[in-house]
C-alpha positions as CSV (number, residue, x, y, z in Angstrom):
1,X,0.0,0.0,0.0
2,X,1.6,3.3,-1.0
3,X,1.4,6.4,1.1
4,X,-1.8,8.1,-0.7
5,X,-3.7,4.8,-0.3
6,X,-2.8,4.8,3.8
7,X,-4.0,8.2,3.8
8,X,-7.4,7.4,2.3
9,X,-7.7,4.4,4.3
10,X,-8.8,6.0,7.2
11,X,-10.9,8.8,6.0
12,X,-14.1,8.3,7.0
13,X,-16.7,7.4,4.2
14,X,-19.9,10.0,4.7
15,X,-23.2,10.2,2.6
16,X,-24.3,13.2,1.5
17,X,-27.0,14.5,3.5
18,X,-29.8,16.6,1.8
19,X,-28.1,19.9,1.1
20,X,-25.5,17.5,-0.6
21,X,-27.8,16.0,-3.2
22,X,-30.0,19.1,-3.4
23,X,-26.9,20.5,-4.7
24,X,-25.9,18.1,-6.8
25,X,-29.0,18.1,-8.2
26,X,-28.9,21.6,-9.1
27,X,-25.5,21.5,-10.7
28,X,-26.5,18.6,-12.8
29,X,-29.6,20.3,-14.2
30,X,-27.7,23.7,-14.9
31,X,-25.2,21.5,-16.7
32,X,-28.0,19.7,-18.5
33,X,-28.0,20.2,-22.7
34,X,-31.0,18.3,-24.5
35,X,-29.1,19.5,-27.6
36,X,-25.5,18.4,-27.1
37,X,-23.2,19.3,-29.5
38,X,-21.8,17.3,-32.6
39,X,-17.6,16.3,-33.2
40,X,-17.6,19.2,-35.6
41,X,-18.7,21.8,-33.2
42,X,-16.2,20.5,-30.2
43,X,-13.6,20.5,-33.2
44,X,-14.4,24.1,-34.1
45,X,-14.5,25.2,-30.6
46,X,-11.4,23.1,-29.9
47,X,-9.3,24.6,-32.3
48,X,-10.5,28.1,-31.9
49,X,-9.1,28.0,-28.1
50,X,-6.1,26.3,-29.2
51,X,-5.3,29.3,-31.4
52,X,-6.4,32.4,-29.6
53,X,-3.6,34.6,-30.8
54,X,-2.0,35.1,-27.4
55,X,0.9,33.5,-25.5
56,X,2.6,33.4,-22.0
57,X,6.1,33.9,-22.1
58,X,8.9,33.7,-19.3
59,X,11.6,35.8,-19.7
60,X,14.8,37.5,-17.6
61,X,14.3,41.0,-16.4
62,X,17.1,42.4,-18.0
63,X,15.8,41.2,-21.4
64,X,12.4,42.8,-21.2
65,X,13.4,46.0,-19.9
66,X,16.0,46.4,-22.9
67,X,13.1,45.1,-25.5
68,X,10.8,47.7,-23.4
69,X,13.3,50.6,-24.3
70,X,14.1,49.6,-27.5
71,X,10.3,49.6,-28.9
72,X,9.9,53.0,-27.0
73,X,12.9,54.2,-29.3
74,X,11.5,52.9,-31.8
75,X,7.7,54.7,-30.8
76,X,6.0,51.2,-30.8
77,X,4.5,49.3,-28.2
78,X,6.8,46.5,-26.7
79,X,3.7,44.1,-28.8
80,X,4.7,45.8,-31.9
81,X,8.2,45.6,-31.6
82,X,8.4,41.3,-30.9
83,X,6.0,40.9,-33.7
84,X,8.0,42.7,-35.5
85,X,10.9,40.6,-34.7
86,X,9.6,37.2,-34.9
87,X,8.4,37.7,-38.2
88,X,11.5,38.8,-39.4
């Protein structure tokens, strides 16, 4: 038996009392869709999040305050100015 299995084995099993289903019951009826929605319509939504057009990057201080000053030079916005760059 691993560790996560000896912590679970002596939680205590409990079943839900009224509130517990009443609330379940309302979250499964607010998440209720007689329509559903086909493959194509999970493949267009799908790929529209995949490509929203934006991106999270990491980077060292140093490097964004000199890409900061450098598009302010230039009179674009810091944006602008990595477009700019990776497209180059």
């Amino acid at each position: 038996m691993n560790e996560i299995e000896k912590r679970f084995a002596n939680v205590m099993e409990v079943e839900p009392d009224t509130a517990d289903l009443q609330a379940i019951d309302r979250i499964a009826k607010a998440n209720d869709f007689d329509q559903g929605i086909s493959l194509d319509e999970m493949d267009a939504i799908r790929e529209e999040r995949e490509y929203s057009g934006k991106i999270s990057l990491r980077l060292p201080r140093t490097l964004h305050r000199d890409l900061t000053q450098t598009a302010k030079d230039e009179g674009i916005s810091l944006n602008q100015f990595i477009l700019y760059k990776l497209a180059k």
